[in-house]
C-alpha positions as CSV (number, residue, x, y, z in Angstrom):
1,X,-23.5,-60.3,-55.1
2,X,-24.8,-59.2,-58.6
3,X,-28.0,-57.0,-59.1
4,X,-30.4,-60.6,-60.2
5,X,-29.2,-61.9,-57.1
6,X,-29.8,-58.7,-54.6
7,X,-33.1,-58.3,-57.0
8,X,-34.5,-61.9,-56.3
9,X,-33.3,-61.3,-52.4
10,X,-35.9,-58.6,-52.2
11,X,-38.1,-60.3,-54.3
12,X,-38.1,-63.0,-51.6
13,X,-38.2,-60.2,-48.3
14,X,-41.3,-58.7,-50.4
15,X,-43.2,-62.0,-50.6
16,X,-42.4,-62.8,-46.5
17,X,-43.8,-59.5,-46.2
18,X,-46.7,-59.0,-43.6
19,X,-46.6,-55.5,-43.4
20,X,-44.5,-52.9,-41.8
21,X,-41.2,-55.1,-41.2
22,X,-37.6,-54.0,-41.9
23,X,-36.2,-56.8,-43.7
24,X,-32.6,-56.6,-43.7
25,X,-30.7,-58.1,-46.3
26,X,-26.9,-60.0,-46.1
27,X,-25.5,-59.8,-49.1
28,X,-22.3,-61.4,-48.3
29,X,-19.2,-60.8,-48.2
30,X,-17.6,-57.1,-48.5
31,X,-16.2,-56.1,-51.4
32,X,-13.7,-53.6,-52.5
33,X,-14.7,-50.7,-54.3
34,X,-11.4,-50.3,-55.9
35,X,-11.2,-53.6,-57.2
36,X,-14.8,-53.9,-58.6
37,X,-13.3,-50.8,-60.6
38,X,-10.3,-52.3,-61.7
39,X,-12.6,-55.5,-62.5
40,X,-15.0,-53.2,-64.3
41,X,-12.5,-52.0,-66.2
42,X,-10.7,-55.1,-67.4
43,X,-14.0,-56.4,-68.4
44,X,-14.6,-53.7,-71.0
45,X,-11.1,-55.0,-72.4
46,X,-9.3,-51.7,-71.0
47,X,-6.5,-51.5,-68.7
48,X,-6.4,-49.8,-65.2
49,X,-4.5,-46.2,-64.6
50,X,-3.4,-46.8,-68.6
51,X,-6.8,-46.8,-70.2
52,X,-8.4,-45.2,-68.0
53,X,-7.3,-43.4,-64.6
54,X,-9.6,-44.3,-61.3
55,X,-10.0,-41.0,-59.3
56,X,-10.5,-40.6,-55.6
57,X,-12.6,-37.8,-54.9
58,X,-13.7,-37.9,-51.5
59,X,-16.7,-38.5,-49.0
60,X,-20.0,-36.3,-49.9
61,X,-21.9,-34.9,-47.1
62,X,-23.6,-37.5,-45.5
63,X,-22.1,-40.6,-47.3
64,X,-21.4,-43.7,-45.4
65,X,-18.5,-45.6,-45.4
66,X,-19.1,-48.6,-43.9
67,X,-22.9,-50.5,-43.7
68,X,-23.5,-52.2,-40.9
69,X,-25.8,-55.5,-40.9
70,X,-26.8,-54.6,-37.4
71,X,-27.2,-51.6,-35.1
72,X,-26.5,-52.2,-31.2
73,X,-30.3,-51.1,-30.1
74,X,-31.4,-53.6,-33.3
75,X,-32.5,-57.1,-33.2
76,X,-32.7,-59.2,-35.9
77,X,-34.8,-62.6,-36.1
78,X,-34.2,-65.4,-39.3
79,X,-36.8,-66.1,-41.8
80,X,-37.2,-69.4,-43.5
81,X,-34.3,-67.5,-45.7
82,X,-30.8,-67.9,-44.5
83,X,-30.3,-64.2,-45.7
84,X,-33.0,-62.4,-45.2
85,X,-33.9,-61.4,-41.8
86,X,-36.4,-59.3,-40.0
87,X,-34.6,-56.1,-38.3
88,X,-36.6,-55.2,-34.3
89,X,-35.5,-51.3,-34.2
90,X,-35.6,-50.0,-30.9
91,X,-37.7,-47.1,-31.2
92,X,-37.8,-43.6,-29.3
93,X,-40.2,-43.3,-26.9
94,X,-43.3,-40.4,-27.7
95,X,-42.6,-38.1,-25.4
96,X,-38.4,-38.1,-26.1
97,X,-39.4,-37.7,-29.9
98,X,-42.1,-35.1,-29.2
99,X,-39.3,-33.0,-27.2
100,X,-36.6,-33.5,-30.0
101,X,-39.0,-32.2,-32.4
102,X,-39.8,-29.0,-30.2
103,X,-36.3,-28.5,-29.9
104,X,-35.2,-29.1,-34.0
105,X,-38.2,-26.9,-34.7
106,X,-36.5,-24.4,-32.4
107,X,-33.2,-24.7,-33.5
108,X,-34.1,-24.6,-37.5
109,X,-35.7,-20.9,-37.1
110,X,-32.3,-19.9,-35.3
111,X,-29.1,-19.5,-37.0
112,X,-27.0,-21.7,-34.3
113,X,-26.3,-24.8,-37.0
114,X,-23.6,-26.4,-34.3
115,X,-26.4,-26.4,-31.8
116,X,-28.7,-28.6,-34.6
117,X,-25.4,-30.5,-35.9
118,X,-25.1,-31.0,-31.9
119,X,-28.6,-32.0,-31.4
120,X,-28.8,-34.8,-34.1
121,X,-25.7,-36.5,-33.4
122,X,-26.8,-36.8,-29.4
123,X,-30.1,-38.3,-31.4
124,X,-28.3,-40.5,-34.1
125,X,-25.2,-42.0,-32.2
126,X,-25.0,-44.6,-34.9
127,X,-24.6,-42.3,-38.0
128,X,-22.1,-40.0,-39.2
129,X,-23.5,-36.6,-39.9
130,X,-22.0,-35.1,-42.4
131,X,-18.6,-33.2,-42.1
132,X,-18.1,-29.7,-42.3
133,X,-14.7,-30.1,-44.3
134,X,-14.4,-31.8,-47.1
135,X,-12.5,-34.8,-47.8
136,X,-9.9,-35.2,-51.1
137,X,-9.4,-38.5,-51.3
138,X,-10.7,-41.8,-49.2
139,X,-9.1,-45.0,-49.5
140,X,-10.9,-48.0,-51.1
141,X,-13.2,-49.1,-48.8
142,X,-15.7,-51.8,-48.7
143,X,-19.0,-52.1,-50.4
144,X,-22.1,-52.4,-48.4
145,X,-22.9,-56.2,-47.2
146,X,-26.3,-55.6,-46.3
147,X,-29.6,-53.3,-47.4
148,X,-32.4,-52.3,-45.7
149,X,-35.7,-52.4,-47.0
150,X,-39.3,-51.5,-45.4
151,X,-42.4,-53.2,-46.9
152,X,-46.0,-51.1,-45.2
């Protein structure tokens, strides 16, 4: 998908917007990072790993590989646009929240970061917290196929 395409998309989401949705975005097919470089590349009338070398240099903290268009505990329901649709996030309930809080609040004044680390992933099953060793090289993986956005 190129940018006036994924621009006019949430153009679109913004005008469908009511107020406090989560419009999510499928912006097709996945593509490889590796080749858009290599395309890149050959547009500008250069040659791949002769030109110019393409270097791998690993995940940062926090970075996701992969986006997903949908989370399990997420529902999604169509718009009048086949590729925009409205994202129904399951949402903690006040008091589980409330408690989590106490217990980050706790846990950030303490020096026990596995305990946090521990904490957030048993709050965030979905997401990859970041790693505490770094990564050298990643293979070419694929772009993201969807985006999230949230119009209050």
């Amino acid at each position: 998908m190129t940018i006036p395409e994924a621009s006019q998309l949430v153009l679109q989401a913004a005008a469908m917007a009511s107020g406090g949705e989560i419009f999510v975005l499928d912006m097709g097919k996945p593509v490889r990072i590796l080749d858009l470089a290599k395309d890149v590349i050959r547009l500008a009338g250069l040659k791949p790993y002769e030109d110019i070398d393409i270097v791998f240099t690993g995940v940062r903290n926090g970075e996701k590989l992969i986006e997903e268009l949908q989370i399990e505990e997420e529902r999604m329901a169509k718009t009048r646009h086949p590729k925009i649709y409205i994202g129904d996030i399951a949402l903690y309930p006040p008091n589980k929240l409330h408690e989590a809080l106490q217990q980050m609040e706790l846990l950030c004044h303490g020096s026990d970061d596995d305990a946090l680390l521990a904490l957030l992933q048993d709050l965030l099953p979905d997401s990859q917290l970041a790693r505490r060793r770094p990564i050298v090289a990643i293979p070419a993986t694929a772009l993201s196929r969807s985006a999230a956005l949230s119009f209050d």
